[in-house]
C-alpha positions in Angstrom: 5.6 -7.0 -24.1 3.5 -6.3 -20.9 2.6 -3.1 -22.5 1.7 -4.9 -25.5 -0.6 -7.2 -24.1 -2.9 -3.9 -24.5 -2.8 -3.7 -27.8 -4.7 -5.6 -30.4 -1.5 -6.8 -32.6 1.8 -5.7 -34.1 -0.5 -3.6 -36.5 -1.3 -1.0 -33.4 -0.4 2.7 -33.3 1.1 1.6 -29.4 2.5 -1.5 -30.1 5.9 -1.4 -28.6 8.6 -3.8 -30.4 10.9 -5.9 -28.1 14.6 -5.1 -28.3 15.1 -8.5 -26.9 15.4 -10.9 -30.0 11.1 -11.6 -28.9 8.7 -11.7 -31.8 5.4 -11.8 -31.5 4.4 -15.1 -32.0 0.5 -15.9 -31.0 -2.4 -13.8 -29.6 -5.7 -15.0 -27.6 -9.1 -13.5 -26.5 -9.3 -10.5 -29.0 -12.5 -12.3 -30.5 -14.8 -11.9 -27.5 -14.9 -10.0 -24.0 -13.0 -12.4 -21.8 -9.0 -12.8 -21.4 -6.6 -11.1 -23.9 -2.8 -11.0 -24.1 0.0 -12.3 -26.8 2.4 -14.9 -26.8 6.1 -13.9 -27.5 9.2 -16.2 -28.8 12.5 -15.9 -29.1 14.4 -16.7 -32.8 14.7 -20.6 -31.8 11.8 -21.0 -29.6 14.2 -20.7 -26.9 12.2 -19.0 -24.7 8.4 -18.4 -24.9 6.9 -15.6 -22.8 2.8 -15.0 -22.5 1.7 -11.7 -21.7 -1.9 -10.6 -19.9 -3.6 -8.3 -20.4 -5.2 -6.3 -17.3 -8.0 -4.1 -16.5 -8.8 -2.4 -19.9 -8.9 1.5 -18.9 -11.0 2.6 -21.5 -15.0 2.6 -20.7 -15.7 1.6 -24.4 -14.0 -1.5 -24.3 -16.6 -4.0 -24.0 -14.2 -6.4 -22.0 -14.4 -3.8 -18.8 -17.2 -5.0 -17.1 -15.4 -8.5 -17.3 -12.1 -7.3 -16.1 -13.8 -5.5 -13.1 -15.8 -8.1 -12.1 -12.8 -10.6 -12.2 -10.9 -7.8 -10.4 -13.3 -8.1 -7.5 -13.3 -12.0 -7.7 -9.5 -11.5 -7.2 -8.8 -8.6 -4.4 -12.1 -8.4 -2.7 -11.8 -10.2 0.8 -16.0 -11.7 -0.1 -17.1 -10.9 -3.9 -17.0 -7.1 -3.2 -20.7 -7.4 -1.1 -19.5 -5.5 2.2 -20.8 -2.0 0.5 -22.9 0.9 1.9 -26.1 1.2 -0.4 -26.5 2.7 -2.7 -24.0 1.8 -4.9 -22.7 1.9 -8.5 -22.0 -1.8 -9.0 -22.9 -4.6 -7.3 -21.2 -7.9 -5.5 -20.1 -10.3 -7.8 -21.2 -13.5 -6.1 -22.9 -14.4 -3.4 -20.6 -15.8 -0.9 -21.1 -13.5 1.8 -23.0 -15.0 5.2 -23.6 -12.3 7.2 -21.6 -8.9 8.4 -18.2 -9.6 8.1 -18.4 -13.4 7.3 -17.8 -15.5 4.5 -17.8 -19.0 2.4 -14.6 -19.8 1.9 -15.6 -23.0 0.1 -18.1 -21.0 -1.7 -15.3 -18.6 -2.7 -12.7 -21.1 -4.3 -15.4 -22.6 -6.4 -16.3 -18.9 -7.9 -12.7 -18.5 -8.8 -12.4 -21.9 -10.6 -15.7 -21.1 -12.3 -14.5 -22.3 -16.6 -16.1 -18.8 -17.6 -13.2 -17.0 -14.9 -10.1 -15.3 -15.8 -8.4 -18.2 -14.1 -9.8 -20.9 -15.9 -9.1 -19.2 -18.9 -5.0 -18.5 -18.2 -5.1 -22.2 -17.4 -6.1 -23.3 -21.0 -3.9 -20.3 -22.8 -0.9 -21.7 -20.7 -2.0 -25.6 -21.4 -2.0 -25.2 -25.0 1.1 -23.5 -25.2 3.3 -26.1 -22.9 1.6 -28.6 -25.6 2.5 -26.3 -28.7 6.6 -25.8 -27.2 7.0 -28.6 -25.1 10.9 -28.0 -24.9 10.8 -24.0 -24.8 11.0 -22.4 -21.2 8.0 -21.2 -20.7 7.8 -17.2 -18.3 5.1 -15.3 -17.6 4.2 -11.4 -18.0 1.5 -9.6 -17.0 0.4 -5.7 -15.6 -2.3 -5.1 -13.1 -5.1 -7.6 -13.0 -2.7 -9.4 -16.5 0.1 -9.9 -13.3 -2.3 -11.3 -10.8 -3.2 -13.8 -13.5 0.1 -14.8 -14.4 1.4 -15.1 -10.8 -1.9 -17.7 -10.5 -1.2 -19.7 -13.4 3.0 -19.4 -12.4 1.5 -20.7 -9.0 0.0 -23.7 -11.0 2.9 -24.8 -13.1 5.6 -24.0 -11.4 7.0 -21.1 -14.0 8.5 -17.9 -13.3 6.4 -15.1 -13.2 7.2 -11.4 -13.4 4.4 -8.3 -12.6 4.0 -4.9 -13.1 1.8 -3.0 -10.5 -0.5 -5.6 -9.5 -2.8 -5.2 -6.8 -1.8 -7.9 -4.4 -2.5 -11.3 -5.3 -2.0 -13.9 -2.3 -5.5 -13.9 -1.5 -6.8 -15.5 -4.7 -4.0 -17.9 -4.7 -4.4 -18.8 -1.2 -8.0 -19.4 -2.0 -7.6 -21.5 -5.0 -4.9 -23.5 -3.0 -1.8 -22.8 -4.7 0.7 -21.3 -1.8 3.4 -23.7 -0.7 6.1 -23.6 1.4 8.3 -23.4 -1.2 9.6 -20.0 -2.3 7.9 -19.2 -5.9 9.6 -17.6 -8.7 7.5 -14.6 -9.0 8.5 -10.8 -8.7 6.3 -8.3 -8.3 7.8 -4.8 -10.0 5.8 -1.3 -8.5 5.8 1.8 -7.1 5.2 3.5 -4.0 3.1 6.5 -5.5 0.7 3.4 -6.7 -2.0 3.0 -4.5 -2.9 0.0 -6.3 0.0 -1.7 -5.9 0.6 -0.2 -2.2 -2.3 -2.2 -1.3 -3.9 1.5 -0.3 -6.4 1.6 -3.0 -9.2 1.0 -0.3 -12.3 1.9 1.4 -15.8 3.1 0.3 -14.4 7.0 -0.8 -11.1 5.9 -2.6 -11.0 6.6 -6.5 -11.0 2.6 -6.8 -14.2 2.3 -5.2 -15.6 5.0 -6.6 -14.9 3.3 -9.8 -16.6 0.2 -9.3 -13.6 -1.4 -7.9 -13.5 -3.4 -4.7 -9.6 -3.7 -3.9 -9.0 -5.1 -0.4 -6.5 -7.3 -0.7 -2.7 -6.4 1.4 -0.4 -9.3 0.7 1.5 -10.5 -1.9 3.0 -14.0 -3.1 6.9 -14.3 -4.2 8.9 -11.0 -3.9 8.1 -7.1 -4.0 10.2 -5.4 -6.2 9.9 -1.3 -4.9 10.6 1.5 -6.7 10.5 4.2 -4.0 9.6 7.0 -6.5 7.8 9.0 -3.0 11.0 9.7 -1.7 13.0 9.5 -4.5 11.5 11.6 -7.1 8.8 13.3 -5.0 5.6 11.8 -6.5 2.6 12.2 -4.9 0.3 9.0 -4.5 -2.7 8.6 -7.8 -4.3 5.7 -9.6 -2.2 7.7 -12.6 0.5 5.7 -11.7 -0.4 2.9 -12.1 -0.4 2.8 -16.1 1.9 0.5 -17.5 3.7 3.2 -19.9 4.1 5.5 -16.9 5.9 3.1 -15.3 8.0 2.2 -18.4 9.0 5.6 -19.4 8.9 7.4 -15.8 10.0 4.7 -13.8 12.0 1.8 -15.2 13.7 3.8 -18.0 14.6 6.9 -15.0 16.3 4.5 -12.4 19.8 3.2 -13.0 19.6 0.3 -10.2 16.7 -2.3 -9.7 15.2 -2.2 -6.7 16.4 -5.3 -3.7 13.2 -8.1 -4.6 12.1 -9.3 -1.0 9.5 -11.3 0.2 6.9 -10.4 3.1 6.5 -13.1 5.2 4.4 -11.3 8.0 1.3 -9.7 6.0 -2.3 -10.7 6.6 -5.1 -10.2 4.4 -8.6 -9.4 5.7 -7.9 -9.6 9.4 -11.3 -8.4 10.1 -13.4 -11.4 8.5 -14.9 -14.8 9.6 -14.5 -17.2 6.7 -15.9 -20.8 6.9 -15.9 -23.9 5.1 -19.4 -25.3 4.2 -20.8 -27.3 1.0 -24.3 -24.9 0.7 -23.9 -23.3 -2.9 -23.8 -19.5 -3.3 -26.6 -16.9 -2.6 -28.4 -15.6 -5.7 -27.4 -12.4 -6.5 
């Protein structure tokens, strides 16, 4: 279903049917540029499980440029503007005070922008607690499609599960959604997934190079770790990352899932200032 989230309905070449008793029940975004993904239900509306899409890999997709700019909304530590010039894309808002300093305020009020990714999942999710009110309601998603459903877990209280997402607790720390409380998330990845790893980084990586600003370190809930360095001898690429390589080279390969364990002890973006203030962005 995570895979499927890809695709543009049952009808596709790609489409993956679930072996789970999961029909495909509902689809959103597939009309415009903006949020995508499918909506899954068991035989007796049991269960109902949305799916996100992430970052379309394809270059002619006209939805890219939205998912990497809401990828650098998400992971950046201040709207991907701390960049040697020249560069191939630019920041994606202007919350940035100086050299290493940053709006916080200024930040959480670009991520709750209506025409976000956020935003968005909050509506898709609305709409479907309304359409099964008695259903239990999970949420699915693979790279950027996981940050968003950990988010909009974050906001409901529902379980979330993810597939190779970059890390995610900055966003939701900045949209005010951590707790004390535990969350039911779980993060599913790799460590030959720089992505994932959080080691996606700096100005020469193949991220950045890209267009992709992915700062971030921590995550929310628990990391789920398939350690296929050591035990199958990968080597670390942006390759695996893909949600089929992970479904056919990873989860399909190991007999045991990995121990799910949270990391209490990360920072994110040790090396900034942020500050609260009311002043409203810089122009770009």
């Amino acid at each position: 279903m995570t895979s499927d989230a890809y695709i543009y309905g049952p009808s596709g070449p790609d489409w993956m049917n679930s072996t789970n008793g999961f029909n495909h029940s509902a689809s959103f975004g597939w009309d415009g540029v903006g949020l995508r993904g499918h909506i899954f239900s068991n035989a007796n509306n049991e269960t109902v499980i949305i799916s996100f899409k992430g970052t379309s890999p394809d270059p002619r997709d006209e939805g890219q440029a939205n998912d990497r700019f809401n990828d650098n909304l998400f992971f950046s530590c201040c709207c991907a503007d701390q960049r040697p010039d020249p560069y191939p894309y630019g920041p994606v808002c202007g919350c940035r005070s100086g050299t290493f300093q940053c709006n916080s305020t200024c930040l959480t009020q670009e991520l709750s922008q209506t025409d976000r990714y956020y935003a968005s999942a909050l509506a898709v999710v609305d709409q479907v607690l309304k359409t099964y009110p008695d259903s239990i309601v999970w949420l699915i998603g693979h790279s950027l499609g996981g940050a968003i459903a950990s988010l909009v877990g974050l906001t409901y209280d529902l379980p979330a599960v993810t597939f190779e997402t970059p890390p995610e607790k900055l966003p939701s720390h900045r949209l005010g959604l951590l707790s004390p409380r535990k969350p039911p998330t779980w993060h599913f990845g790799n460590t030959a997934d720089p992505i994932f790893m959080g080691a996606c980084t700096g100005w020469s990586s193949s991220c950045a190079l890209a267009g992709y600003a992915f700062e971030s370190q921590c995550f929310t809930g628990r990391r789920c770790v398939y350690d296929t360095v050591n035990d199958m001898g990968w080597r670390v690429s942006i390759a695996n990352h893909r949600i089929n390589t992970v479904i056919q080279e990873v989860l399909l390969k190991y007999n045991t899932t990995p121990t799910c364990e949270f990391d209490d002890e990360c920072v994110d973006c040790y090396n900034w200032n942020f500050t609260l203030s009311n002043d409203p962005p810089s122009p770009l």
